[in-house]
C-alpha positions as CSV (number, residue, x, y, z in Angstrom):
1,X,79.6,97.0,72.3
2,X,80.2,94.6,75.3
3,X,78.3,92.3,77.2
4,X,78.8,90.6,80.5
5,X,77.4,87.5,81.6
6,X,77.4,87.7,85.4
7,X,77.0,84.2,86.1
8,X,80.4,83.2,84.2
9,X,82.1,86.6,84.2
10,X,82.7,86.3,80.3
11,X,82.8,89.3,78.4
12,X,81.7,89.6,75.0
13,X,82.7,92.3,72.2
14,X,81.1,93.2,69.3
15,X,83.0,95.9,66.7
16,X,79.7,97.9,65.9
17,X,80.5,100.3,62.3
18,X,78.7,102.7,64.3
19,X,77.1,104.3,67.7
20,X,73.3,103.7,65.8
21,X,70.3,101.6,66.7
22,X,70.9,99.7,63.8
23,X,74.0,98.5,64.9
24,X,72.9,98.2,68.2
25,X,69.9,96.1,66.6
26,X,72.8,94.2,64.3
27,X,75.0,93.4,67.4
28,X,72.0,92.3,69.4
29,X,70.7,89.9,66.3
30,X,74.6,88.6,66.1
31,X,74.3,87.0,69.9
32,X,70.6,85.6,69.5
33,X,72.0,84.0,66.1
34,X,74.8,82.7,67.8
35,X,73.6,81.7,71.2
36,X,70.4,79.9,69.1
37,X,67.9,78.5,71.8
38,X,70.3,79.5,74.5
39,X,70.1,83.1,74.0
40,X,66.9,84.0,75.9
41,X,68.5,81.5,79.0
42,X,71.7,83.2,79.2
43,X,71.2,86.7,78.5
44,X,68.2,87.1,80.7
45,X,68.1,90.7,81.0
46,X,70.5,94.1,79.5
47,X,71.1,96.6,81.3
48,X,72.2,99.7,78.8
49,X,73.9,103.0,79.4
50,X,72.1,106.6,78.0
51,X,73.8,106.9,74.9
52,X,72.0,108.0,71.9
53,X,72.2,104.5,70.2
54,X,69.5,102.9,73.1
55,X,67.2,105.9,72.5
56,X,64.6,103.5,71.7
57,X,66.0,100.4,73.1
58,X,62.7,98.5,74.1
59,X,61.7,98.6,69.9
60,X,65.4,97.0,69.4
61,X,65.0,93.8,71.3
62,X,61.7,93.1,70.1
């Protein structure tokens, strides 16, 4: 999975064992844990593609 912080242009990846909510879920929960109190300033909004792992994606980030 990758992310991209627009404001610094740094790209992120995370190995995910599989295309899955849970590892989407997993990958998401690895950033907030290591981001802390910062996570919710920096990554102020996803934007997600249609694959079958985001079915669902609004029950992943809650």
């Amino acid at each position: 999975m990758t992310f991209l912080e627009r404001l610094t242009k740094k790209y992120i990846v995370i190995e995910m064992k599989a295309h899955t909510n849970e590892c989407v879920k997993q990958a998401i929960d690895s950033l907030e844990e290591k981001y802390g109190k910062k996570f919710r300033k920096i990554f102020k909004s996803m934007t997600k593609d249609n694959g079958h792992e985001f079915f669902n994606y609004d029950k992943i980030i809650a």
